[in-house]
C-alpha positions, -999 to 999 in steps of 0.1 A, spaced: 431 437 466 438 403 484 417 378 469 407 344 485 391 334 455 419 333 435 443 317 464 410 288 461 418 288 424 456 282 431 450 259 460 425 232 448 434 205 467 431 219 505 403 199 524 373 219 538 346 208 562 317 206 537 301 174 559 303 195 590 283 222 575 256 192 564 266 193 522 271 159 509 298 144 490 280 153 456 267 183 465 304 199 469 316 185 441 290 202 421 296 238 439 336 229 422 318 223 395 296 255 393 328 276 405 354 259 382 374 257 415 370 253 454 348 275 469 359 301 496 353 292 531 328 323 529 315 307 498 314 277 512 292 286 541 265 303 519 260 271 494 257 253 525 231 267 543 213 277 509 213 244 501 199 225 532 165 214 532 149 242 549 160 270 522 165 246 491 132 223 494 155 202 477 136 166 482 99 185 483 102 208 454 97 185 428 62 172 443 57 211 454 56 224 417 23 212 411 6 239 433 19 259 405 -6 244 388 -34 256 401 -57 288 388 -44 315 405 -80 334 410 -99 334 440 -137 338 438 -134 376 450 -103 386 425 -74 375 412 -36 361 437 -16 392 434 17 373 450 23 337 453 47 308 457 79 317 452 74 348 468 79 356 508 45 352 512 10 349 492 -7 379 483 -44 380 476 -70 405 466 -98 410 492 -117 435 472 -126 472 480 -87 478 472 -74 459 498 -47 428 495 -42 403 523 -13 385 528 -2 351 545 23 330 554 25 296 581 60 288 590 76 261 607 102 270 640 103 229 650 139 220 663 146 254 677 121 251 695 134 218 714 167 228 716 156 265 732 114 267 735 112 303 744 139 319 720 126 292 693 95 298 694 93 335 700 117 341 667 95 318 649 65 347 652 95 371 645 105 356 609 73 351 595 61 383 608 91 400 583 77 378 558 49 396 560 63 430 565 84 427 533 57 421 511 43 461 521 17 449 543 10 458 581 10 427 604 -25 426 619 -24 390 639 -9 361 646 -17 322 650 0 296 668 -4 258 655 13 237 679 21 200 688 38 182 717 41 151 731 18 131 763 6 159 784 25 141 813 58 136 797 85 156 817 101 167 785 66 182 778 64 196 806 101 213 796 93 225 758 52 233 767 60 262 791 84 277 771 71 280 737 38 292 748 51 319 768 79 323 737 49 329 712 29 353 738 58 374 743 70 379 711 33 385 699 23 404 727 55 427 726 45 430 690 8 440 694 -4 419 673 -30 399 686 -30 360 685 -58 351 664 -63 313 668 -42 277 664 -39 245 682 -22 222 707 -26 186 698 -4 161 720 9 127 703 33 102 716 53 109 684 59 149 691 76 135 721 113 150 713 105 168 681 75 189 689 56 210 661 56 251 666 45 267 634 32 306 632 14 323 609 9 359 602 -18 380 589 -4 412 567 -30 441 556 -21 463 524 -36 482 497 -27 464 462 -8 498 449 16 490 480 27 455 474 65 451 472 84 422 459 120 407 471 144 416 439 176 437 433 172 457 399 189 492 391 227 494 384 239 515 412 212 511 435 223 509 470 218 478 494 213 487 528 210 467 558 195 482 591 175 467 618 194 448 646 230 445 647 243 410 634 257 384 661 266 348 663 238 336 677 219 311 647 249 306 632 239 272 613 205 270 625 195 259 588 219 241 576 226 218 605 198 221 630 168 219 608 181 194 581 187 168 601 170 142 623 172 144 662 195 115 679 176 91 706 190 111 734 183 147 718 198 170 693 237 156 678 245 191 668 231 222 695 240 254 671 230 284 687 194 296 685 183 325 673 178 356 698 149 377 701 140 413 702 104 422 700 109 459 707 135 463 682 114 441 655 81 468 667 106 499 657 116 477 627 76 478 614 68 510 620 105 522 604 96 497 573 62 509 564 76 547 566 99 542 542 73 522 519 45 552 522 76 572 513 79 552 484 121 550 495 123 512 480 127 494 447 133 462 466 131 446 498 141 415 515 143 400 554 170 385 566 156 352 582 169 313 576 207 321 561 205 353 570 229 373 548 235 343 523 196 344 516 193 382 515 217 392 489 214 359 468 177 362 467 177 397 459 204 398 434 192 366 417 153 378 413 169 406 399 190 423 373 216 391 386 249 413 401 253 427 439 282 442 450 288 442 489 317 450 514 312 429 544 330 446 563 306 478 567 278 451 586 272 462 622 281 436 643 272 427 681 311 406 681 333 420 667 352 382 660 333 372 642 348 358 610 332 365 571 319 328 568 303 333 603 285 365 593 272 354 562 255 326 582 246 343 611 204 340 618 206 374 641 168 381 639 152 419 635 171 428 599 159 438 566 180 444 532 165 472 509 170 486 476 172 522 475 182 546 443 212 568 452 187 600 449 166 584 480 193 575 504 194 602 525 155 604 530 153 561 540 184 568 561 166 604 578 136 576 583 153 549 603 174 577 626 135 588 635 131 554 643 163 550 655 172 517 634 206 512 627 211 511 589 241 509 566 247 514 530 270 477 523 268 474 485 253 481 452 233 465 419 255 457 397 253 442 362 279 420 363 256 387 367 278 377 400 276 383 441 308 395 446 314 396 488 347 419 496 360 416 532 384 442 545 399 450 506 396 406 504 373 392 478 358 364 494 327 352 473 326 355 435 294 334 424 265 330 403 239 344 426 214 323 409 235 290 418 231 299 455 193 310 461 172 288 431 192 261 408 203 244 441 201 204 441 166 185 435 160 152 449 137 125 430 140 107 467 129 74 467 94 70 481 71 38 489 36 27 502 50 10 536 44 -22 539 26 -22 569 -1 4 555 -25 -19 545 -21 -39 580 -26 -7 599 -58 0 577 -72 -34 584 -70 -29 619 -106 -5 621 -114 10 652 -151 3 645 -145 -31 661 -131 -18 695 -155 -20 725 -183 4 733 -199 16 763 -227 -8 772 -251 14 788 -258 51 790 -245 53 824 -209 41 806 -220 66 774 -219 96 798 -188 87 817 -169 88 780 -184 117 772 -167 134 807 -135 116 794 -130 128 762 -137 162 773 -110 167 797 -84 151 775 -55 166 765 -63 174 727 -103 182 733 -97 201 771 -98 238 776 -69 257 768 -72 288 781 -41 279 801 -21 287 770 -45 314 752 -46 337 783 -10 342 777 -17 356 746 -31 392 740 -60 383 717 -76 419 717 -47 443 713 -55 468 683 -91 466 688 -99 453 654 -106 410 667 -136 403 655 -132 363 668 -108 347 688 -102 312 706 -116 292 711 -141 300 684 -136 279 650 -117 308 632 -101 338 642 -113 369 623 -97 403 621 -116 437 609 -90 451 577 -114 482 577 -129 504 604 -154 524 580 -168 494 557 -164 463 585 -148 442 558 -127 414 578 -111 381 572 -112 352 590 -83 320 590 -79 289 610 -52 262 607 -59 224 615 -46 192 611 -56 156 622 -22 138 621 -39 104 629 -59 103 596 -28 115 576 -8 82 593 -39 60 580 -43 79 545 -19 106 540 -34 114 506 -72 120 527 -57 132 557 -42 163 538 -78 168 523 -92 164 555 -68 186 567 -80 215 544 -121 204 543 -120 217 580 -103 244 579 -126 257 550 -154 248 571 -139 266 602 -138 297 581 -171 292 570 -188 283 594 -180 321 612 -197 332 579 -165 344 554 -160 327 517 -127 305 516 -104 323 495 -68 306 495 -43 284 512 -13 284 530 3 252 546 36 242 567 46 201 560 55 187 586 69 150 581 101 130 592 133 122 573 132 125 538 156 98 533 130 72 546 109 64 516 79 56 536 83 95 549 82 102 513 56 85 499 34 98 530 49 136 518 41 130 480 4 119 490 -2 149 506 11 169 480 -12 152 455 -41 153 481 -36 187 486 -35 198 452 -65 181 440 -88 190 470 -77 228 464 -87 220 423 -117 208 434 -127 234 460 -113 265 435 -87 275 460 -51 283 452 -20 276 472 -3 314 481 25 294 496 38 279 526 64 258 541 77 224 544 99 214 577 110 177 574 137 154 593 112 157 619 122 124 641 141 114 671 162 82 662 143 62 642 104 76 652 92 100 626 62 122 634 28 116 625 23 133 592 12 168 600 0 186 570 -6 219 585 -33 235 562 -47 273 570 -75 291 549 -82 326 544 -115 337 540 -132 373 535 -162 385 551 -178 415 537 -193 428 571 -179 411 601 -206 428 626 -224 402 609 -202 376 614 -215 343 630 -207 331 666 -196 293 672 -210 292 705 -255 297 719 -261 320 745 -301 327 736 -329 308 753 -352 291 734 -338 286 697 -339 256 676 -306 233 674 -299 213 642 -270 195 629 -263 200 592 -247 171 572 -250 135 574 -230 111 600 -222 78 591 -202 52 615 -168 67 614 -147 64 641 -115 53 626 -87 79 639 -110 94 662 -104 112 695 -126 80 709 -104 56 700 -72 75 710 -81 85 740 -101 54 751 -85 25 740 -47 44 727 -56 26 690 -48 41 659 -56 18 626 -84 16 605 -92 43 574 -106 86 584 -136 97 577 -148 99 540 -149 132 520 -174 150 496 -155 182 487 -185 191 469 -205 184 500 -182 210 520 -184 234 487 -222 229 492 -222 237 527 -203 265 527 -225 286 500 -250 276 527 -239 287 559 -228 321 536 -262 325 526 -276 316 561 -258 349 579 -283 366 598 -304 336 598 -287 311 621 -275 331 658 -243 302 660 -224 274 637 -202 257 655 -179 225 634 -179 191 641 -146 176 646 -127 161 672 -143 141 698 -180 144 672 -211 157 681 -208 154 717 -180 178 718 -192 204 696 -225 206 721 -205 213 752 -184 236 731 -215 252 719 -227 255 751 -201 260 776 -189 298 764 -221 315 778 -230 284 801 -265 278 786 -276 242 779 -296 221 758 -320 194 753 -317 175 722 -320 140 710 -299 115 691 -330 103 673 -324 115 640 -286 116 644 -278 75 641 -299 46 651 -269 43 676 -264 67 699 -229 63 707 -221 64 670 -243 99 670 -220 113 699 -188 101 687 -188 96 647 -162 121 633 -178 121 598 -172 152 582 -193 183 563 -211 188 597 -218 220 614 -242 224 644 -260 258 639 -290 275 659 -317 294 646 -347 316 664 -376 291 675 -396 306 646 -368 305 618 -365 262 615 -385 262 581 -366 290 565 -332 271 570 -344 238 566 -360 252 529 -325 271 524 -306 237 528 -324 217 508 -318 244 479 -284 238 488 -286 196 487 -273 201 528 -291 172 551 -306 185 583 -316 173 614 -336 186 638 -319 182 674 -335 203 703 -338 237 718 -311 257 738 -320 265 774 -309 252 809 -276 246 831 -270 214 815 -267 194 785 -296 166 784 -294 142 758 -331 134 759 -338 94 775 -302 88 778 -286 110 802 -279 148 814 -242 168 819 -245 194 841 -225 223 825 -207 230 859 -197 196 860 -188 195 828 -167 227 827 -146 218 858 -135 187 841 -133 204 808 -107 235 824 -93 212 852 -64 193 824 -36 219 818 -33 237 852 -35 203 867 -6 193 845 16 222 844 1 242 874 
């Protein structure tokens, strides 16, 4: 046999394009060091894309490890899966796990918005599939920059109709998300996915190669050169001024072929066909058989040469980094070949037996008789470097805190109250966007319980008991610039409330990062804040972490992001027929407004959309408060017909959006709210939830909140064509809904 790894041992001295492939100068010199030689060019390639930021974590992971710390039990059972794995796995109860996963797809997306985005949904739906569960849904968290910025109106279009396809090729029904537009996602916008996985515990698998002599297939798609450095280069690194330095090729999509690659997948797990399982995602290949070999009994033996490719010139180095989407890698006993392989020809999938476990402790890659990788599997996938980056409270932090937006101008009259009110609702982050949700099948599979635009989207696991669960992702970027450590809290506080608020009990959390360069310590210190945030807000609200994601370098030139601490929560619901709506549509019934507001308008939608001004300090926080408030809007099923958040754009934005779904009105007053009305319409204090009872019912809620220590205020009853905010002004609901849908299609047609 030929062997390149010995010619590297003979040949120490030839130069190799390790900076190209985005390794630093230190970073080779330890793969020498690991390898007692040069690596391969094939080895080469693997440590490099293994070892960027997006696979390695390699600057997060040291502030990530303290979501290890947290309990690992839910208050329905114990986290069957977590970090480390490809994605969190939970116990729901009545036998049934749950599993979940948001994921970042950022500079793909830029560089090609419909392949980017629609093979983000692709990955972290494998995630999902290799963990033994069956994809149920889907969610799209987005960002982007000024709705009338042409590159906008280039990357908008794209990745919505990117996600939708995919998704909707899938049937899997798109659950929820956002679209939030910021000056700084101009360039670098935000598209993460999650995905929802269904299984019962007895079918959970895990990503490992154990058993000398059992086989490694691959099969799914055929491999290409399309993705080829997508980790190592195009998502480790910041975006020049003038767009992307470095344009590797995008990954490709094929939803039909990833649909046979389900339904193949959970064949051969019923079948019980598989000891071990992994997708081939970021890395591809590299990931695959490192991963698997190293959670495992530590050899793997393939021949790289029996891959199916799509190009057949494509060199070793190339496959190995190749991102060609729609692949899994399984471990199958010799005895069970033959039925996995009689499985994926019923499916027709492509699948081919490349290697073997081995217990020799190394990856050994042969190409065409050629050894081409001899390593340590364990030195490509885990014990890559660890960064203790620099990181710093910017100086300008406590300048930008200074500057409150309580002291910008107000309306002076109700005439100017009401003409705000119109405003905010038809801007960009608080308008109707159906234009992008109607691209999206949100109904397919029958089992959507709630959709967009209620708070959470909720999914039915089981058609004979109704138990469901419900998620939603949010994140206010503009209170994680003014405190990142709160703004991760806050990020999390209303994504628990979202869930609760459509009756289910927050069980867990998954999260996607996002932040600029880590190499800016200012970047860091905002990333380490969150982290710490995070982790003590879960502690404190008794959720764990399943997992997640981090996506950083997320800046054009020298304009990083607004920190955007993507949190989603999962919560159960035990019968989602009696799940709770977020919107009126009975005559009649009382309206109230649990929680307290307080003059908080710092980072608010007021002050960004009126007067562009960002400074001053977010809301504050009682996690206990939003603990309290959750046991009471749990308790309170069946009672109260709708419980709708407060957020965004306050209390006057949660009434329209309370009353705009089924068009029926209100009459309420701002007495009881705040002794100053606009403060009562446009405070974004938190642990609030508008809710509406029968006419009859206001005693019994206000007597179950007090047991519960949860303020309430009495606002008004629902009824009429128009919101009337009683001795100030009335908004007619079709005036308000024209403006309200009228912002997209006017921008993008």
């Amino acid at each position: 046999m030929l062997d390149t790894v010995a010619v590297a041992a003979e040949d120490p001295n030839r130069e190799q394009p390790w900076a190209d492939l985005g390794l630093k100068a230190d970073e080779y010199a330890r793969i020498r060091e690991i390898l007692g030689r040069r690596p391969t060019s094939s080895e080469l390639a693997m440590y490099s894309v293994m070892w960027s930021e997006h696979c390695s974590y390699k600057s997060s992971k040291v502030h990530l490890k303290q979501f290890g710390e947290l309990p690992q039990e839910t208050p329905v059972g114990k986290m069957l899966a977590g970090i480390g794995e490809n994605a969190g796995v939970i116990d729901v109860g009545q036998g049934y796990a749950v599993t979940f996963k948001v994921e970042s797809h950022n500079h793909p997306s830029y560089v090609e918005p419909y392949q980017g985005a629609a093979t983000g949904i692709g990955g972290i739906v494998r995630d999902i599939l290799a963990m033994g569960a069956r994809p149920v849904a889907v969610m799209d968290p987005l960002r982007f920059g000024p709705l009338d910025a042409p590159d906008t109106h280039r990357v908008l279009p794209g990745i919505v109709a990117g996600v939708g396809g995919y998704g909707n090729c899938l049937g899997l029904p798109n659950i929820g998300g956002e679209a939030v537009f910021d000056s700084t996602y101009l360039g670098n916008p935000l598209v993460n996915a999650l995905c929802v996985g269904v299984l019962k515990h007895e079918d959970l698998h895990l990503a490992k190669a154990s058993g000398v002599g059992n086989q490694v297939i691959l099969y799914g798609a055929r491999t290409g050169g399309d993705g080829i450095g997508g980790v190592s280069v195009l998502a480790s690194e910041t975006f020049d001024a003038d767009g992307p330095a470095k344009r590797p090729s995008v990954q490709v999509g094929d939803p039909f072929m990833e649909k046979l690659l389900i339904e193949c997948t959970l064949e051969i797990f019923a079948a019980g066909l598989v000891a071990g399982i992994q997708d081939l995602g970021g890395a591809g290949l590299s990931c695959a058989t490192s991963e698997l070999a190293s959670a495992g009994d530590g050899g793997m033996h393939v021949e790289l040469d029996r891959v199916p490719l799509r190009d057949s010139t494509l060199a070793p180095e190339e496959i190995l980094m190749s991102e060609s989407q729609e692949r899994m890698m399984a471990v199958v006993e010799p005895d069970d070949v033959a039925a996995f392989m009689a499985i994926c020809a019923k499916w027709d999938v492509e699948a081919v037996v490349v290697g073997e476990v081995t217990d020799t402790g190394r990856l050994e890659i042969d190409w065409h008789g050629e050894r081409v990788v001899d390593v340590p599997p364990r030195s490509v996938a885990h014990d890559g470097p660890t960064y203790q980056r620099p990181f710093a409270r910017p100086d300008w932090q406590d300048a930008l805190q200074a500057d409150a937006a309580e002291a910008l101008p107000r309306p002076a009259d109700a005439a100017e109250l009401r003409e705000t009110v119109l405003r905010l609702v038809a801007s960009p982050n608080l308008c109707d966007k159906s234009w992008i949700t109607d691209q999206y099948d949100r109904y397919v599979r029958g089992n959507t319980v709630l959709s967009q635009p209620a708070d959470s989207g909720m999914i039915r696991i089981d058609e004979q008991t109704n138990l469901g669960v419900s998620v939603s992702t949010d994140c206010n970027g503009r209170y994680a610039k003014l405190d990142p450590y709160a703004g991760a809290q806050l990020a999390l506080a209303e994504s628990y409330r979202n869930v609760a608020t459509g009756g289910a009990t927050p069980l867990a959390v998954s999260d996607c990062l996002n932040f600029g360069s880590p190499e800016d310590p200012s970047v860091m210190w905002q990333f380490a804040e969150a982290c710490r945030g995070l982790k003590d807000a879960c502690l404190e609200l008794g959720v764990p972490v399943t997992g997640g994601n981090v996506s950083l370098y997320n800046q054009t030139g020298e304009t990083a992001i607004l920190p955007t601490p993507v949190v989603a929560v999962l919560g159960v619901i035990e019968d989602v027929t009696r799940r709770t709506p977020s919107s009126w549509s009975t005559v009649g019934e009382t309206v109230l407004l649990l929680g307290e507001t307080r003059e908080e308008l710092s980072g608010s939608e007021w002050a960004h959309v009126v007067h562009g001004h960002l400074g001053g300090r977010p809301p504050a926080l009682s996690l206990q408060g939003e603990k309290a408030l959750a046991a009471l809007l749990h308790e309170a099923v069946g009672l109260v017909t709708s419980a709708h958040d407060l957020s965004d754009g306050g209390l006057a934005q949660a009434l329209l959006e309370a009353s705009l779904p089924s068009m029926t009105g209100a009459s309420v007053s701002l007495a009881g709210v705040h002794e100053d009305p606009f403060v009562a319409l446009f405070s974004e204090s938190t642990g609030r939830v508008l809710v509406t009872v029968p006419a009859g019912d206001t005693a019994r809620l206000t007597d179950l909140a007090a047991r519960h220590g949860v303020p309430v205020t009495e606002l008004g009853t629902t009824g009429g064509d128009s919101v009337d905010l009683q001795g100030l002004f009335d908004l007619p609901l079709l005036e308000v809904r024209s403006a309200w849908m009228a912002t997209l299609p006017a921008a993008l047609g």
